[in-house]
N, C-alpha and C positions, 0 to 999 in steps of 0.2 A: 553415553551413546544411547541411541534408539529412545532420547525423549517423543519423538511422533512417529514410534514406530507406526506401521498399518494402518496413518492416516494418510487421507487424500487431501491434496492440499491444490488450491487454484491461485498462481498471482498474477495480477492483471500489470501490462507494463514489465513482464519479466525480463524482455532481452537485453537490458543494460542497466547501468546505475543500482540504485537499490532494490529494484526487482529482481536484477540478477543477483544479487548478495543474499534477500528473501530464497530463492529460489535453493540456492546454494546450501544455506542452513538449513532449511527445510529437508531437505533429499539428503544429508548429510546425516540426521538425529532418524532419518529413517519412514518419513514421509516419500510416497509419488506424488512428482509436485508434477500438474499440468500449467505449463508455460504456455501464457497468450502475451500478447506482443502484437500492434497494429501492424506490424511488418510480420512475417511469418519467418524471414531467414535468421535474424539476432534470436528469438523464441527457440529455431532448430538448433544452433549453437549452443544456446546454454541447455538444452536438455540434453543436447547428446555429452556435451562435458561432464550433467551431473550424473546422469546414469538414473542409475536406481528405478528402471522403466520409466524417466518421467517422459510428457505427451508433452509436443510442441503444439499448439493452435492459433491460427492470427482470431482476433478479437479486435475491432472496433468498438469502445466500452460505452460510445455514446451511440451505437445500434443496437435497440433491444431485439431485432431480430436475431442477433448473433451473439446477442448473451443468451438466448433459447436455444439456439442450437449447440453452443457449446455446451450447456448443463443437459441434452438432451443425449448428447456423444460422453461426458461423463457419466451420465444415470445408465446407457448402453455399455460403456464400456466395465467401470469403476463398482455400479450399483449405489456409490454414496458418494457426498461431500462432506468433510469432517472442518477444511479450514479454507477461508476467502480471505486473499490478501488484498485490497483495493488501493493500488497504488499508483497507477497509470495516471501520470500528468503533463501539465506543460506550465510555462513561466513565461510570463508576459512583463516586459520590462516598461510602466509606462502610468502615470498616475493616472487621477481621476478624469484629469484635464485632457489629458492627452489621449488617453482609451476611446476608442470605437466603438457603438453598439455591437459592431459586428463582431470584434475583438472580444468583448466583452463575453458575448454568447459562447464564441468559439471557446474559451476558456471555461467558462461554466459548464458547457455541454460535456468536456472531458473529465470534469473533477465532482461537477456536483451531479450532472445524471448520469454519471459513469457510476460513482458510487450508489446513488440510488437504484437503477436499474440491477446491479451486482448483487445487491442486496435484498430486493424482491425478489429476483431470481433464484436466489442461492438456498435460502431459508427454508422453499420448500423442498429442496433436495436433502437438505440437512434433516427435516424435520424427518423424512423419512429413515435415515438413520437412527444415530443416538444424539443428533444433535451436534454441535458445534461450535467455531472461532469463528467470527469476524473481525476484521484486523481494516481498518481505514486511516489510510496514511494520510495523515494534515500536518500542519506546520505548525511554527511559534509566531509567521503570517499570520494565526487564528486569535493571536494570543496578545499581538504590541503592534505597533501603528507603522506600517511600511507604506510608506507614499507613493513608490518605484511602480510596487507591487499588487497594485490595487486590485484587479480580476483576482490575481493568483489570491491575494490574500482573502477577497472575497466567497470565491469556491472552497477555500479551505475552513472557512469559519462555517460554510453552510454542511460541510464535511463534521464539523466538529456539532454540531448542533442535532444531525439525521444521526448522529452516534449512537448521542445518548438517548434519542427516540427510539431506536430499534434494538436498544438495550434493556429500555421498560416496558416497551412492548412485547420480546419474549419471555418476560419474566412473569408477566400478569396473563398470559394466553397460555403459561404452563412450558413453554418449549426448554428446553436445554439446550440455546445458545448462549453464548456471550458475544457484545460487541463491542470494543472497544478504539479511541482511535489513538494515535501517534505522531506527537509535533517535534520532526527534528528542528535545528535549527542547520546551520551551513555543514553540508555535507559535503566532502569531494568525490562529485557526478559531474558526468556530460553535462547536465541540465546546467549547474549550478555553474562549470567551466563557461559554457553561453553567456548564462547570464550575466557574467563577470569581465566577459568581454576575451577570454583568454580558451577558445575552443580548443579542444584535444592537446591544451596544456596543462598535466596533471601533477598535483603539488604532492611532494612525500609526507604521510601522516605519523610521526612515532609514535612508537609504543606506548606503553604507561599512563598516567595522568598527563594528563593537557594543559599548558597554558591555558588562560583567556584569548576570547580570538582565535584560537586554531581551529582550522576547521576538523569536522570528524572521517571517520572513515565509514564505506558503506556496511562493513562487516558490526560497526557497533548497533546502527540499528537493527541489522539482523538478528543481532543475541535478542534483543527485547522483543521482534517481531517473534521468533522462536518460543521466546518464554509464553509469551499470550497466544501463541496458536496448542499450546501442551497446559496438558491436562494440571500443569504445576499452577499454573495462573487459574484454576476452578472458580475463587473466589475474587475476583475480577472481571468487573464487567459495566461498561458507560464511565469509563474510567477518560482521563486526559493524561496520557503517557508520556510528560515533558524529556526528549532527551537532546540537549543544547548545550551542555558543558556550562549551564550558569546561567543563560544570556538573560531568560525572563526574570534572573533575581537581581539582578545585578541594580543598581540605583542609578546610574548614570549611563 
């Protein structure tokens, strides 16, 4: 217990799926986690479930007006940011062929300038501290060739790439951050229930090791989210966090 204890902790997209599971571990090891969420009531839910003082705020992550004002009500409230979870997304089911410019934007403005804008933001609140986690949630989208998936998978590769930029980059300007990102593969979410055609139909995940093919639960990502926002993960950083139960090794 109390791995982040007396950290502040920010996840974007926290009112469901695996922002709530982030949120949940976080506040759990002893973190205040400030929950944003583009809706502000799923955000009050899980903060008032986790306790631990955490702050609900709605966030649009593709307005940088309102990633300034949230880091400006953390610096007010909090005085620091110790860990940023950039996880806020959406899943566009639709190849190359079939995507829309406007589609196309709409999906990068939530994943890649959500991360980016989070991340400019964030840095110099942390820096004012002791420094920090950055946690950017990408996929195995980033990683093998999904045709369905093309936006999704293309904001996640540019996820994957500003990673490990803003992880050489506080390293050589002296900061003590780290940034790292994280590619699940099929997780059982809302999102992923959509996208599969089967909404608010939720599949039970057992315990133990996993077959192939099973999908994961949101609480496994959270262990790994947790381990890289604590101080255990120091020597970590511009890292690729593969956690998929096999998929990217697999040969076939």
């Amino acid at each position: 217990m109390g791995r982040v204890e007396g950290k502040v902790a920010l996840v974007t997209g926290g009112g469901s799926g695996l922002g709530a599971a982030d949120c949940e571990a976080l506040a759990r090891e002893g973190a205040v986690v400030v929950v944003t969420d583009v809706k502000l009531e799923p955000a009050l839910a899980v903060a008032d479930r986790i306790g631990n003082g955490a702050l609900a705020m709605a966030l649009d992550v593709a307005d940088e007006a309102q990633w300034i004002a949230v880091m400006q009500e953390i610096e007010a409230r909090f005085g620091r940011l110790d860990v940023l979870v950039n996880n806020a997304g959406v899943v566009l089911s639709a190849d190359v062929e079939e995507t829309s410019l406007e589609q196309f934007r709409w999906v990068s403005a939530i994943m890649t300038d959500g991360v980016f804008l989070g991340c400019k933001h964030a840095i110099p609140l942390m820096n004012k501290g002791s420094g920090g986690s950055i946690v950017n949630m990408s996929s195995t989208g980033a990683l093998l060739g999904y045709p369905i998936f093309f936006a999704y998978s293309a904001a996640k590769g540019a996820v994957r790439a500003m990673t490990k930029s803003v992880a050489v980059m506080c390293q050589e300007k002296g900061y003590k951050i780290r940034c790292n990102s994280v590619h699940p593969g099929s997780i059982e979410t809302p999102m992923v229930q959509t996208a599969e055609g089967r909404p608010g139909q939720t599949r039970e995940i057992p315990e133990g090791v996993l077959p192939p093919g099973t999908a994961g639960h949101p609480k496994d990502v959270a262990a790994l989210v947790l381990y890289l926002a604590s101080d255990e993960s120091r020597f970590i950083t511009g890292a690729e966090m593969v956690i998929d139960n096999g998929v990217t090794i697999r040969p076939f």
